[in-house]
N, C-alpha and C positions, 0 to 999 in steps of 0.2 A: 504494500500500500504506500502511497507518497500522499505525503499532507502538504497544501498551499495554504498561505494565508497573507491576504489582502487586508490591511486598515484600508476601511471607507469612512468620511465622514459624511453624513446628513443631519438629521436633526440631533442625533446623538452619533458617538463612535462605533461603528458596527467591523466585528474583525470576518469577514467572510473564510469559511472554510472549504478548501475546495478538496474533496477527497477522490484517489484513484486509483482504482483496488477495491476488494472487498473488505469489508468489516467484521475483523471475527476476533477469534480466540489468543490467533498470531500475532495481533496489532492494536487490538482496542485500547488496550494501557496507555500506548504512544499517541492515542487519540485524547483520551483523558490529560494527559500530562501537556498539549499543546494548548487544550482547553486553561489547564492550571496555569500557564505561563501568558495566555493571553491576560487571563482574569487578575494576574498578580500585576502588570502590569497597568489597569488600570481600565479598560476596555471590559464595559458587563454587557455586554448584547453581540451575539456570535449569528451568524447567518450559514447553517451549513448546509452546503452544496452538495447533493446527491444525483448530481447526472452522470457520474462517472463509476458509480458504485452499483453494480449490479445483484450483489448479495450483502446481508446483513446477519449473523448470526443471535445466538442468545447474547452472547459478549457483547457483539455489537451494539445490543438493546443495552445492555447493561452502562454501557458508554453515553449513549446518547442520556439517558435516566439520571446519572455521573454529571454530566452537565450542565444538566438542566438543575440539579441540586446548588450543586457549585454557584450559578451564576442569579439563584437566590439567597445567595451566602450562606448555605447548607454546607456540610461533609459531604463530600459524594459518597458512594455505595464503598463498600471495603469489598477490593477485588477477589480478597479469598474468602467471603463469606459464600462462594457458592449458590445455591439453589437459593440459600435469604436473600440475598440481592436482588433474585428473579421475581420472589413473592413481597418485597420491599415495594417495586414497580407497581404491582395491582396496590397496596395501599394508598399511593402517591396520585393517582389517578383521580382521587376526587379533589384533588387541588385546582383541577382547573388545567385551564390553556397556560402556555407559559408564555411570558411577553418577554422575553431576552433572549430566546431561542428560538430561530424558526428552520423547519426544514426548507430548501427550493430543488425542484424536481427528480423526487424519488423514482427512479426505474420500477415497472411494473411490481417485479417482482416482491421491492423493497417496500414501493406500497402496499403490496396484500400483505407481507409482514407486519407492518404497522397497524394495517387494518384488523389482524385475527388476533393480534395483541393489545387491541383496544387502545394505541398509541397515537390513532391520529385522534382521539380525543383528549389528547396531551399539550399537542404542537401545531400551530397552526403550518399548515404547508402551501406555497407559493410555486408556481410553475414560471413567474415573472419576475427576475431579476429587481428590475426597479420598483418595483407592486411590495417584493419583501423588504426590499431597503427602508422605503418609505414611511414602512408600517411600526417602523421600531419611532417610540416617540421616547422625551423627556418624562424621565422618573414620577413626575409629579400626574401627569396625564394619563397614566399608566397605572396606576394606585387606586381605585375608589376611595370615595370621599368616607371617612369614620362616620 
């Protein structure tokens, strides 16, 4: 797998990831850890690109799950927790959409993944480069009001 990453700025700093290769067992960590490097850096809203990814394994879910924790200033999932990690994910699930993460164009496959794990009701997903840039707003816009 080879990981790209673009800083864009719009309304906020979005770091786009552009992944190429599959997402599995062999690579997901290296995925997590660029997440953890963008986000120590300063940069909370990631945009990651899934046109180039034609498989996603459990790992892979477990990364993506990872990240989306992370860039609500959560722990991510603990890689050697195993099957907890996987059933961590269905907890996590009534939280809602995440606004710091979006997917843009999941390959077929990656979608009906997402889909049978109940995952695009996680992330919202973009087929439109500019549509998902856009969407990422300022902190305060993005919060419901108390």
């Amino acid at each position: 797998m080879e990981i790209n990453v673009e800083q864009v700025m719009g309304v906020v700093p979005v770091a786009v990831i552009d992944i190429h290769g599959d997402l599995d067992a062999s690579n997901y960590l290296e995925l997590i850890a660029k997440a953890q490097n963008i986000y120590q850096s300063g940069v909370r809203n990631i945009l990651l690109d899934l046109e180039n990814t034609s498989f996603v394994s459990s790992a892979g879910l477990v990364a993506l799950h990872s990240i989306a924790l992370l860039l609500r200033g959560e722990q991510p999932l603990d890689p050697n927790a195993g099957w907890e990690a996987i059933h961590a994910m269905d907890r996590n699930l009534s939280d809602g959409m995440q606004v710091h993460i979006k997917l843009l164009n999941p390959q077929p496959r990656v979608d009906r993944t997402l889909e049978r794990t109940g995952l695009k009701e996680f992330f919202y997903i973009f087929t439109d480069r500019e549509a998902a840039l856009a969407s990422f707003k300022a902190e305060s816009a993005q919060t419901p009001a108390a």
